[in-house]
N, C-alpha and C positions, 0 to 999 in steps of 0.2 A: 806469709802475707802476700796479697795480689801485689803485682810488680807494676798493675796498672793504678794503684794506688798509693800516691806522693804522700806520706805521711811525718812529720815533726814533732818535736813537744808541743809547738804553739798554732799548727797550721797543719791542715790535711785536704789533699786536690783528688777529690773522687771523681770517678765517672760518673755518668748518669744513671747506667746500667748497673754499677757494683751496690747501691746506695741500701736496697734491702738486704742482698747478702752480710754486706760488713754490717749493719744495722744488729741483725738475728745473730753473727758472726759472735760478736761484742756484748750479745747479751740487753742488749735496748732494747728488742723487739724478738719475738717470741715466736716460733714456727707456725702457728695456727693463728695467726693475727688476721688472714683475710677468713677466716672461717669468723673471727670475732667481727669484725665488718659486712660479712654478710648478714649473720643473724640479726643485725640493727637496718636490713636494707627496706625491710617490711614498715618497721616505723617510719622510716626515712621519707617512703614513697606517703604515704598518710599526710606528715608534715610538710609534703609539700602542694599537697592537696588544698589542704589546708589555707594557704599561703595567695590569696585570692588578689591581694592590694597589686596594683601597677606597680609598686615599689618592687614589686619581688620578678619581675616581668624576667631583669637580668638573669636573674638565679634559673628561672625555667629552661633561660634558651642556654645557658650551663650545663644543667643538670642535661639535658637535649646532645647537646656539643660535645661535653666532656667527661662530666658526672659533676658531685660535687663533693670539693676536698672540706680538707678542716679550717680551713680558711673561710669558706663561704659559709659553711656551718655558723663561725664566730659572727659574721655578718649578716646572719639570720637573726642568730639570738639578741644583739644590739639592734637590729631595727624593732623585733615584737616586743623588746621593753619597751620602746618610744612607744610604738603603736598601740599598745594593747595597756599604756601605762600600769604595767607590771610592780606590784612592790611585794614582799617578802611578806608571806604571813609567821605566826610565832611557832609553827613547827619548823620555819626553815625554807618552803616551798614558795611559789610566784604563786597570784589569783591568778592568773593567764594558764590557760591547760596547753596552750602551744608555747609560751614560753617553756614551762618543765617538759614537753617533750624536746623541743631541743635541748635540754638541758641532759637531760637520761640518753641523748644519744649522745652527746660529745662526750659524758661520764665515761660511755661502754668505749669509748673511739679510744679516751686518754688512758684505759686499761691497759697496761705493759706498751704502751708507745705507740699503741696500733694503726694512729688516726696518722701517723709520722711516713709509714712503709704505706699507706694509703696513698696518702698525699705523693710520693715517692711514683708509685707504680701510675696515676694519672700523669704528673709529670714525664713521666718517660716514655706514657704512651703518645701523649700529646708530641712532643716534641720528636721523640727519634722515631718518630712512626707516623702520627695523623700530618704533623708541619712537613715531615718529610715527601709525604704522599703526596700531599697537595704542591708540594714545588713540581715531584713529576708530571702535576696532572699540566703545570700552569707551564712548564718546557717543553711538553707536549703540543699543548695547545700551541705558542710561540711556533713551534718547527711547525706545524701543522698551516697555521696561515703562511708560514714563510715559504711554505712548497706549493701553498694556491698560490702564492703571488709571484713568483717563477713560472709557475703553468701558467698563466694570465702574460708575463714577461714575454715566455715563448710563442703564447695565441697570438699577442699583439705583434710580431716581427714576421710572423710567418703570414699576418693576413696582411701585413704591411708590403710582404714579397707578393703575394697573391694581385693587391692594387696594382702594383706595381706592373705585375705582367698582364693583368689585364686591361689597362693601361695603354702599355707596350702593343697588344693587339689589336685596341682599339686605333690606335696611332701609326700603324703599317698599315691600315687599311684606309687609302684616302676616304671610302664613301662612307664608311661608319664615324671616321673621324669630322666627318664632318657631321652628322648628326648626332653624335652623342657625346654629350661634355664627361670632360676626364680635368677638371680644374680642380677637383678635391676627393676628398677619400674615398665618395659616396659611391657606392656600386651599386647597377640592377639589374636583374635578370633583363636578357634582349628576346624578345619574343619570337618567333618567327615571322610573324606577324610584322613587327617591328621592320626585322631584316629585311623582309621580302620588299616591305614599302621605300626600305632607303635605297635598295637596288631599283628597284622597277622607276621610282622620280629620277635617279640618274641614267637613266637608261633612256626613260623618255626625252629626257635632255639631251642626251647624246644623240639619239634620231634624230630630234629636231637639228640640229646642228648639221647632220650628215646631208640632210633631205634639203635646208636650204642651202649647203654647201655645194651639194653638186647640181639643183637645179640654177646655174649660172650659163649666162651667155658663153663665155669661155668653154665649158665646159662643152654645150649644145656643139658651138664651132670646131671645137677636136674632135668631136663623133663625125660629125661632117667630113671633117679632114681626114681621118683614116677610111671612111668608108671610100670617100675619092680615090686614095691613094690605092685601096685596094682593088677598083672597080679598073684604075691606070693597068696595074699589072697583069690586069686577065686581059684589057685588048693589044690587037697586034700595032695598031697604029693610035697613037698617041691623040693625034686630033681626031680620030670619033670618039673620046668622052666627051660627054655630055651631062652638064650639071644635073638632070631630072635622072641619071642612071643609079643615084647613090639609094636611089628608092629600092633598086633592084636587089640591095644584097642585104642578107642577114644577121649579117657582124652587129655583134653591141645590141644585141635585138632588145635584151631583158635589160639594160641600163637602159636604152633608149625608152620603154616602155616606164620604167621607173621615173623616169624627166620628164614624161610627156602626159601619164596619166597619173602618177601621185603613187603616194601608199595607199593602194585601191585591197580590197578582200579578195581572200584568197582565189575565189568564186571565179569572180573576173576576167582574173588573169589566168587562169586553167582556162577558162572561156575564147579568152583573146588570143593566147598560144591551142588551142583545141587536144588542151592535154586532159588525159581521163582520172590521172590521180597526180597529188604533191603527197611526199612525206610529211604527216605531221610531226609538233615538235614532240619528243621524247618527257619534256616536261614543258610546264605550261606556268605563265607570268603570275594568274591567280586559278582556282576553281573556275569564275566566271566572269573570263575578261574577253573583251572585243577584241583589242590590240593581237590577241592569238590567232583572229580571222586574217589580220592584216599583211600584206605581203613580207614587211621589214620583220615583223615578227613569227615569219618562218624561216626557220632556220635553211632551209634547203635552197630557198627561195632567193635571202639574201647572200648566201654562200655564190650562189652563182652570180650574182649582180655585181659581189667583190672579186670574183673571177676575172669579169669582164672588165670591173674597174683597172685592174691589175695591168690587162691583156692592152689597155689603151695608156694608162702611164707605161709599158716598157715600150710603145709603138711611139710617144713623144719623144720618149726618153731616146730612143734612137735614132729619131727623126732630128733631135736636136745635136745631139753629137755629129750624125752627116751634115747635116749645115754648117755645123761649127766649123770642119776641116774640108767646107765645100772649096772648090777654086775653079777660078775663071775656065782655068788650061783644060780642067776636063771636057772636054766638048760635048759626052753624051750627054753628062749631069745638066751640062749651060743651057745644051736643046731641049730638055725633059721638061727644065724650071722657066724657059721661056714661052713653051708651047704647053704648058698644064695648065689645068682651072686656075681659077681667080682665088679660090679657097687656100689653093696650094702656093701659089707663087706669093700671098700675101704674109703667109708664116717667116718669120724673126726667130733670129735665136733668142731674144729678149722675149716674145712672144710665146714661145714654147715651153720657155724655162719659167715663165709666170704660172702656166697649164701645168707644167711639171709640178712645181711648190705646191699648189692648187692641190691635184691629184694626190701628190705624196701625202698632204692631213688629212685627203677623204680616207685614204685607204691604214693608216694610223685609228683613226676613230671608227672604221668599220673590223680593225682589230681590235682595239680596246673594248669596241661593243660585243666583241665575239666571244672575249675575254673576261670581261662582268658578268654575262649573261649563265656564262659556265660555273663561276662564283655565285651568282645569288641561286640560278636554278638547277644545278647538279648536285643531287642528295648526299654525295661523298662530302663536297667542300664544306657546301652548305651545314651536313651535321658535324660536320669536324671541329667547323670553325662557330658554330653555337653552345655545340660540348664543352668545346673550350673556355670559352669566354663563361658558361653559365655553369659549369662545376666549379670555379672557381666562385663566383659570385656567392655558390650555395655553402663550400665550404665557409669560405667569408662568412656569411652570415651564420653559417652552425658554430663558428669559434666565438663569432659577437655573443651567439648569448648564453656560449659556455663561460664565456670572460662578464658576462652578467649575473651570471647562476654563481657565480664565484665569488664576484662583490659581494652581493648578498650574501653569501656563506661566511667571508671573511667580517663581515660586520657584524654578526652574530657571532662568531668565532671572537671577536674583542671582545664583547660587552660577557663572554662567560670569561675569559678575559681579563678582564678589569673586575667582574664577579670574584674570582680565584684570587689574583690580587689584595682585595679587600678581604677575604677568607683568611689569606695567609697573612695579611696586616694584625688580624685579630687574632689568629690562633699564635703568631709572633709575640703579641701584647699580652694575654693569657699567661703562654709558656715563660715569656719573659718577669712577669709579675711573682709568679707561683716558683722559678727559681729563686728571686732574691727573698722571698719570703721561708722558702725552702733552708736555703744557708745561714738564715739567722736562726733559724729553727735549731739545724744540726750544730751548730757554732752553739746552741746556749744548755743543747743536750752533753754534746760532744768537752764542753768546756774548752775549745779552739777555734779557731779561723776554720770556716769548713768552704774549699772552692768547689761547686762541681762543675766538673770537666766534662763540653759534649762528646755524644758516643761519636767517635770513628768511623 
């Protein structure tokens, strides 16, 4: 005897799988029982042909689904007496010619128990095989949305890091962060266009700042004073200077020219110095801008102008230090500063050190401007810091709507889903019906309790 089969006087707990063996085993059903089930499958298909009423709709998507056992057969044959109000004629037969064909098939079905190992072999296929399939398909599915929605977990953190640092970018760079809000998630590509425009209005800012910073009277009167002081040191006696002599020298020439005639074109001022060429800039503010004609915006041009600037805050800067530690007792010093211009002798150490302060922002903002300039217009920084900022942006947005392309998958991905669900609700309900109808069956063949047991 199968060891997988519990057997009693009063009870026996079969498998699923044993149920035609022991069946044929025992002598109930006979080795060529599906061969007898095939030969009625010709009629079968006929009858259900036949079978036209929405009543029978079930039975179609059965026979479709499953096949159809001896059970459905019985519920064929009860509905076509209703419908077809069927009565017995006096040889025995129904008026109904689709009643007596179900009738001639359950006949050949009830033949040595056949319709029993039938019912049996759909039972078994349905359950330990079609229900079984269909859970794989539907924890498949489950795993399958559960690994887009991970890959979507991982899109969203890593474009969250992405904001994040370009963000960070935007926000180390005073002039971008000033024009480009970073209060929420949202990213854009920055143009060049863009950049170039946020540099070049700070930049213009900052000339104007420099050009009215240094055209100041303070300013004018320290040109004066060094040229004095320089014009002192070349004569031998102290009182032939003469105030009209500071005309004679040409210290501070290109500051001075910059105070006295403006941000004039390039033109001009080669003109006015009777120079035959300036370097131009290496790169240029747009394709076609004025401001490139303009003295400040040549590079070579302003470079020497902050030379000069330089050359006169360390000649204050020193000039104020000697005064500081001036004293009566020296006697050259007392004769120099009693017997020197009016320019000279009227300087303060308060005075110089205001010139000083003064000087020290111009020449801070004539770095910074030298400093921008090399950011917005040197193609290194420039493309570094565009790459930067817009590879991310672009990843950003390729993960946005791979994290879209995914929604949508995973929505689709439910609703077959919840399809499979409902699949396996019904093939559950089927399988579950067709067993308990199954155990009364072998319980009334069997003459015992018949459990069957799922396969393993």
């Amino acid at each position: 005897m199968n060891k997988a089969i519990e057997e009693t006087k009063n009870q026996i707990i079969i498998p699923e799988n044993e149920i035609i063996d022991y069946l044929i085993s025992k002598g109930y059903v006979k080795n060529d029982w599906y061969e007898q089930i095939s030969s009625n499958a010709m009629d079968l298909e006929e009858l259900l042909k036949e079978l036209k009423e929405s009543y029978f709709d079930l039975i179609h998507q059965k026979y479709k689904d499953y096949g159809i056992n001896y059970y459905d057969l019985l519920s064929i044959i009860q509905a076509l007496k209703q419908l077809d109000s069927a009565d017995k004629t006096l040889f025995g037969k129904y008026n109904s010619e689709r009643v007596n064909k179900s009738l001639n098939i359950k006949s050949a079905w009830e033949d040595n128990n056949s319709w029993i190992a039938e019912t049996s072999r759909i039972y078994n296929s349905c359950h330990q095989f079609q229900l079984s399939n269909l859970k794989k398909e539907e924890k498949s599915i489950s795993e399958y949305i559960e690994s887009i929605e991970r890959s979507n977990d991982t899109f969203e953190k890593e474009n969250q890091k992405l904001v994040n640092e370009w963000k960070s970018i935007i926000s180390n760079d005073d002039i971008l962060n000033k024009n480009i809000k970073t209060n929420s998630n949202s990213v854009d590509i920055v143009s060049k266009e863009s950049y170039l425009s946020y540099y070049s209005n700070y930049l213009d800012s900052l000339s104007t700042q420099i050009i009215n910073n240094i055209k100041t009277n303070e300013i004018e009167e320290a040109i004066q004073y060094y040229k004095t002081m320089e014009i002192l040191t070349l004569k031998e006696n102290i009182e032939d200077v003469d105030d009209t002599d500071i005309n004679d020298t040409n210290s501070l020439a290109h500051l001075n020219y910059f105070i006295t005639k403006g941000n004039t074109n390039v033109n001009d001022y080669k003109s006015f110095f009777n120079l035959s060429k300036v370097s131009e800039n290496t790169v240029k503010s747009s394709t076609k801008s004025e401001k490139d004609s303009c003295i400040f915006y040549n590079n070579e041009i302003r470079n020497i102008i902050l030379s000069e600037v330089k050359q006169l805050y360390f000649f204050i800067l020193q000039r104020y230090q000697e005064l500081a530690n001036y004293s009566n007792t020296n006697l050259i010093a007392s004769y120099i500063l009693q017997h020197s211009q009016v320019i000279i002798r009227k300087q303060t150490t308060k005075s110089l050190l205001n010139v000083i302060n003064q000087l020290k922002d111009i020449v801070q903002k004539f770095e910074e401007f030298n400093e921008i300039w090399l950011k917005a217009y040197s193609k290194g920084y420039q493309f570094e810091t565009l790459e930067n900022l817009n590879s991310k942006v672009n990843q950003i947005h390729y993960q946005e709507e791979k994290i879209k392309k995914n929604k949508q998958r995973i929505t689709e991905l439910k609703n077959r889903l919840e399809a499979k669900t409902e699949e396996i609700n019904n093939v559950q309900t089927y399988t579950d019906d067709l067993k308990s109808n199954l155990e009364k069956s072998l319980s009334k063949i069997l003459r015992k309790t018949a459990i069957i047991k799922d396969f393993q």
